[in-house]
N, C-alpha and C positions, 0 to 999 in steps of 0.2 A: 331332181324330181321335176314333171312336168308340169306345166298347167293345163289342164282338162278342157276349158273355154277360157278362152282369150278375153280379156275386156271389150277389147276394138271389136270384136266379130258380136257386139249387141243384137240380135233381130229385127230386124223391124216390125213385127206383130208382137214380137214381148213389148216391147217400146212399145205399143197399142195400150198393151193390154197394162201396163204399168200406170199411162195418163189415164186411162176409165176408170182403175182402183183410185188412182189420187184424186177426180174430179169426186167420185162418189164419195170419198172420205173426207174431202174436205165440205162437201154437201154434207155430211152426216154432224158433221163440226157446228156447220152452219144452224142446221134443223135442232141440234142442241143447246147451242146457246139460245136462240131464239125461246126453245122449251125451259130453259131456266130462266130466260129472262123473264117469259110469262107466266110459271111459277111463281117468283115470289114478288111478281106483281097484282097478281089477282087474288080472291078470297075465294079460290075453289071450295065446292061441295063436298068434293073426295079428295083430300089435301094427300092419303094414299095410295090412290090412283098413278095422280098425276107424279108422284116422285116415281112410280114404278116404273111409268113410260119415260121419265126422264132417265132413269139409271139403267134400262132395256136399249135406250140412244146411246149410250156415252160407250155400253158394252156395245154397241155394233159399232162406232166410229172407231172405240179403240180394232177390235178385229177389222175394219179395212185398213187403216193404218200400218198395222203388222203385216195385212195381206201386201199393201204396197210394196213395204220395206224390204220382204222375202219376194216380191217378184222382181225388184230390181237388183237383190242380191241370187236372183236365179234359181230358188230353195226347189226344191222337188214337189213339196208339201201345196205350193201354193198353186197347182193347177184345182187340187180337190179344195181348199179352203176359197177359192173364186167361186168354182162352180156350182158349192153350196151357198155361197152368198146370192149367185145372179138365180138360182132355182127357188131362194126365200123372196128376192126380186119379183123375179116371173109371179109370183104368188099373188103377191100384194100388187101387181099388175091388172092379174085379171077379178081381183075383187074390187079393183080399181073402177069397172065396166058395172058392176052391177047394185044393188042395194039400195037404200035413201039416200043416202049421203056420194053418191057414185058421180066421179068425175073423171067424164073416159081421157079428156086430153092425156091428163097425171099417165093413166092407165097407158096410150098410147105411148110416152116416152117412155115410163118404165119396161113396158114390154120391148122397146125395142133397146134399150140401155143391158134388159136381160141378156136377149137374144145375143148380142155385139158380145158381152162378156164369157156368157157360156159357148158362142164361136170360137175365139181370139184360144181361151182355154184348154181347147181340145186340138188346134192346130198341131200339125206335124215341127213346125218351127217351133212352137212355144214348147210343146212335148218334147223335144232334143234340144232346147235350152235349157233348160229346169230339169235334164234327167243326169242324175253324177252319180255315179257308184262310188267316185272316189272321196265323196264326204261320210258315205255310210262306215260305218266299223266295217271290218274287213272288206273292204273296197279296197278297187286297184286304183293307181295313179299313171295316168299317161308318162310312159319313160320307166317304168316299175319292171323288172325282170320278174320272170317266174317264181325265182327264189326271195327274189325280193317280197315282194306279197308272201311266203309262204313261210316267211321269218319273222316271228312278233318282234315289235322293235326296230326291224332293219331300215324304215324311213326315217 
């Protein structure tokens, strides 16, 4: 039986796109502990609130972390789980620009941390690293004869 992608033959835009997931998810680590720290530091108003924003962190930190993990193990999955993240990114980017509380620098990094993500994403290199038929049910494996595929059990 084959191997489909070789280890050695890593890309160098998945390898991009693998350190932005890790910077962000370790940022997201970061922005959460901070948010628990100041949780049970302070004597909030809305002591409901603020757990909700903190456990709304901990579920996005946890999804880049997994997003990470699946783009270094090269998952299929993880071009649409990036490009939902850096499109909720893009979001919070451009409400970044406007409002009371509007701080465009934030804004300018995150639009362009989007941008870089939802790039790297949709690359032809990332798209033919991350795409395997041989991990799906009935997928072939590189080296697989005709029959072989067409016998349940024959790998």
């Amino acid at each position: 039986m084959g191997i489909d992608r070789p280890e050695k033959s890593f890309p160098p835009l998945l390898t991009c796109l693998v350190v932005l997931l890790a910077l962000e998810a370790l940022a997201a680590i970061g922005l959460v502990s901070w948010l628990g720290v100041q949780a049970a530091q302070s004597t909030a108003s809305d002591v409901g609130s603020g757990i909700a924003i903190l456990v709304i962190g901990a579920l996005c930190a946890l999804w880049l972390v997994l997003t990470t993990i699946a783009a270094a193990r090269r998952r299929s999955w993880v071009r649409a789980s990036s490009i939902t993240w850096h499109l909720l990114v893009l979001a919070v980017a451009v409400g970044s620009f406007t409002g009371v509380t509007a701080v465009p620098q934030a804004g300018w990094v995150l639009l362009v941390v989007a941008l870089i993500g939802i790039g790297l994403s949709v690359t032809p290199q990332v798209t033919r690293a991350t795409t395997d038929a041989g991990s799906r049910p009935g997928g072939s494996h590189a080296g697989d004869s005709e029959e072989d595929r067409s016998t349940p059990g024959a790998r």
